[in-house]
C-alpha positions as CSV (number, residue, x, y, z in Angstrom):
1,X,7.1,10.3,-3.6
2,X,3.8,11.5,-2.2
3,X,5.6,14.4,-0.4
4,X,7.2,15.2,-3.7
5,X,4.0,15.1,-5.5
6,X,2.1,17.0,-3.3
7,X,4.8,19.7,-3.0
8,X,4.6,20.1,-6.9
9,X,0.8,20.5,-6.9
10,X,-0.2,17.0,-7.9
11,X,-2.8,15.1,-5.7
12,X,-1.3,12.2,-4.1
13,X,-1.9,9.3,-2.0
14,X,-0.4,6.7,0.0
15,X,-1.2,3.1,-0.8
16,X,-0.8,-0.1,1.6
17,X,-0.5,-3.0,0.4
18,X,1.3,-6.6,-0.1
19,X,3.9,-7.3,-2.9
20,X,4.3,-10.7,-3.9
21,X,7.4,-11.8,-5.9
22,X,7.7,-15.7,-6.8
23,X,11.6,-16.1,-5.7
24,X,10.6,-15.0,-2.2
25,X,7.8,-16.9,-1.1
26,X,7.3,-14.8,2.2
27,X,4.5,-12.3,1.4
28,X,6.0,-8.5,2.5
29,X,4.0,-5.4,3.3
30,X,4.3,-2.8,1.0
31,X,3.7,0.7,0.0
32,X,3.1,2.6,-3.3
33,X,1.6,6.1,-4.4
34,X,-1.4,6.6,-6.6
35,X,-0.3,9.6,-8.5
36,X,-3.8,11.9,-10.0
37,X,-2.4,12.8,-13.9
38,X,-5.7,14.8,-14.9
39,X,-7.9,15.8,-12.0
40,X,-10.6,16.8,-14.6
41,X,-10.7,13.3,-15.8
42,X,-9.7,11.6,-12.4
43,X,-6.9,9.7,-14.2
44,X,-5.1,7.8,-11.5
45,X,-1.8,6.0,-12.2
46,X,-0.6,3.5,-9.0
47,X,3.6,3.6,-8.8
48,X,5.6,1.2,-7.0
49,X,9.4,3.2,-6.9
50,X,11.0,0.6,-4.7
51,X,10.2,-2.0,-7.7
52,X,10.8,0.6,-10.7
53,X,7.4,-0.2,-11.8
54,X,3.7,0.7,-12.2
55,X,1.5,-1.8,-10.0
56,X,0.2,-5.2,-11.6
57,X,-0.7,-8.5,-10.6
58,X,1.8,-8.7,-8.0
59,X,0.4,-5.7,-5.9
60,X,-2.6,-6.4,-3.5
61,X,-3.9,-3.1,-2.4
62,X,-5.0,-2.7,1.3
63,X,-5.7,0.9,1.8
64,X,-4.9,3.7,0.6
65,X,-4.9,7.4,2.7
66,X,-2.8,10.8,2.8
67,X,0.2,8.5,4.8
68,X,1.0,5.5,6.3
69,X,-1.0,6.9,9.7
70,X,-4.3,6.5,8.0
71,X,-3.6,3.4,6.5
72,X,-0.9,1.2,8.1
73,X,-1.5,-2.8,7.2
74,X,-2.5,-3.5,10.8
75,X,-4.1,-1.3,13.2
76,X,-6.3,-2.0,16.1
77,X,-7.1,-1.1,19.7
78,X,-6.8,-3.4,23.2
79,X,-8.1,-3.1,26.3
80,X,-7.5,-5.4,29.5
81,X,-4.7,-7.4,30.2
82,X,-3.4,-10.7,29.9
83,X,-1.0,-12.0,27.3
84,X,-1.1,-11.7,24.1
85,X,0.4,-13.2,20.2
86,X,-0.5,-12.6,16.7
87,X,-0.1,-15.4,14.2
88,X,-0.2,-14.1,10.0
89,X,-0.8,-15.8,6.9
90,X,-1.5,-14.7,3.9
91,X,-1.9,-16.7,1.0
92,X,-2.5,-15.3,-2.9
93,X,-4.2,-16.7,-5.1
94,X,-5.1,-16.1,-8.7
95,X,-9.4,-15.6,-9.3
């Protein structure tokens, strides 16, 4: 979609996120595009195409970037070495 976008003229980003839907309980990474309708105006609009949707409550935005290399969910550096294991949760909450 970005590609697309871009290709067409229209500014577009890359969006990282998490989707939460209530009849899977396990939280999922997830990706979007923010879409720029007027540049003048700096109208964004956020689009989720896997879900057919625009984003809402469900989306919880990480990062956003020109691809998933500058903004992938998890990214870090290590040095040294030893063993190693990563443990994840995330819970959502309304505020």
């Amino acid at each position: 979609m970005v590609a697309v976008c871009r290709s067409l003229g229209i500014p577009a980003r890359y969006v990282s996120g998490y989707f939460y839907a209530a009849n899977e309980p396990d939280l999922a990474s997830h990706a979007w595009a923010d879409v720029c309708l007027d540049v003048a105006e700096r109208r964004w609009v956020s689009i989720d195409i896997t879900h057919s949707c625009q984003i809402d409550q469900r989306h919880v935005r990480l990062a956003m970037g020109t691809d998933y290399d500058a903004c992938p969910p998890i990214k870090g550096v290590r040095q040294g070495g030893g063993e190693e294991s990563m443990t994840v949760r995330i819970t959502i909450e309304p505020v």
